[in-house]
C-alpha positions in Angstrom: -66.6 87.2 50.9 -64.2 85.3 48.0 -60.4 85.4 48.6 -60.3 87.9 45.4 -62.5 90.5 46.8 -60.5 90.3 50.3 -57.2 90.7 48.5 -58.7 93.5 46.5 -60.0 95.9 49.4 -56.7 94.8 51.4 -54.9 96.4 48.6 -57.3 99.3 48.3 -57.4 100.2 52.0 -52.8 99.9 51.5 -53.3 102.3 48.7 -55.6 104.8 50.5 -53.3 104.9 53.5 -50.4 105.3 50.8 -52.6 108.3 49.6 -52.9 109.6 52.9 -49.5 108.8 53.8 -48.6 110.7 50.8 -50.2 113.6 51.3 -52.6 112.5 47.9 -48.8 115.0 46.3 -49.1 113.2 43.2 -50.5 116.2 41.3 -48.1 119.0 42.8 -45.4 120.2 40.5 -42.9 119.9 43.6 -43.4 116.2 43.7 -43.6 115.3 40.0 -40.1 116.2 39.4 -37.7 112.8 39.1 -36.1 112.2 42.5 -32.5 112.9 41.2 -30.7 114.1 44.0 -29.3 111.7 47.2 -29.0 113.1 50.4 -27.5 111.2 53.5 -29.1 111.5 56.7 -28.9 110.0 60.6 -32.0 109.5 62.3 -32.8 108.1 65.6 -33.5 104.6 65.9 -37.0 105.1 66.9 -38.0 106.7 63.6 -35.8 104.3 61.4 -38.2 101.0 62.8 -41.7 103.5 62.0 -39.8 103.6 58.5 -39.2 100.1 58.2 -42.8 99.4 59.9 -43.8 101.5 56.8 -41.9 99.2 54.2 -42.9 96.3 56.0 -46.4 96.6 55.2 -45.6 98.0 51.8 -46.8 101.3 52.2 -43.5 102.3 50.9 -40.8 100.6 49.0 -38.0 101.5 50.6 -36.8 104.0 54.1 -35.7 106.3 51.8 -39.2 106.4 49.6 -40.8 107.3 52.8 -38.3 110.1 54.0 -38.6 111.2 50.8 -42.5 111.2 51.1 -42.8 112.8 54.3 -40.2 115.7 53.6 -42.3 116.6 49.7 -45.4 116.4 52.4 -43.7 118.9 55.0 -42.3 121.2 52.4 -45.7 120.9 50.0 -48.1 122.0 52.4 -46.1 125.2 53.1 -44.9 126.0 50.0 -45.3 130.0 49.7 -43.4 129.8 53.0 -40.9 127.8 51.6 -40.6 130.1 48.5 -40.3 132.9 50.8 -37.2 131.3 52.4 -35.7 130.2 49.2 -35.7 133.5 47.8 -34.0 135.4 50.8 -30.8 132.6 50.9 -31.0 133.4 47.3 -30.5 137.3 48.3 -28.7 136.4 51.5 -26.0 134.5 48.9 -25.9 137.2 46.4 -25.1 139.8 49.5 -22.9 137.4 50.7 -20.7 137.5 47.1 -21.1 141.1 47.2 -19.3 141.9 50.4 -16.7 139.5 49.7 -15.6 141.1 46.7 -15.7 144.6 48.4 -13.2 143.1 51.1 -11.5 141.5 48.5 -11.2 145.3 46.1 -10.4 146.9 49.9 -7.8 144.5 50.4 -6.8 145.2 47.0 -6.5 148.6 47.1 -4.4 148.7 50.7 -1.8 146.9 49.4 -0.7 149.5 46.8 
């Protein structure tokens, strides 16, 4: 087999593990969105050397490529259940602002 077929299924076996890695998300609206939005995080040091295992066999580009990866994967493959939750915080906030300003008016109203 010639040196340019070799390097050429390498490549496509690092791109279907990359797929699977990926969780093939490409296509979901969740994912295609820009990545715009840091967020720190510690991990243990067993997970940070399976991240930079990752990188060092280019599977990703960077640790925070494959956290990134894994937590669209997570989130992706239960998203109706992740809806779900988003929308009760959103009802739990709103509930939230609404007491507050009822013991704020309460508060208000005692010191007349």
């Amino acid at each position: 087999m010639s040196e340019e077929r070799k390097s050429s299924k390498a490549e496509g076996v690092q791109l279907s593990l990359r797929e699977q890695l990926l969780g093939r998300l490409s296509d979901d609206a969740i994912v295609s969105k820009k990545r715009e939005v840091s967020v720190m995080t510690r991990m243990s040091g067993d997970i940070v050397e399976i991240l930079d295992a990752l990188v060092e066999l280019e599977i990703f580009k960077s640790r925070s490529e494959a956290v990134s990866a894994f937590v669209e994967q997570a989130i992706s493959s239960r998203i109706k259940l992740f809806d779900e939750i988003k929308t009760q915080a959103e009802d739990i906030h709103r509930l939230r602002d609404s007491a507050k300003k009822h013991a704020y008016e309460a508060f208000q109203e005692d010191s007349k």
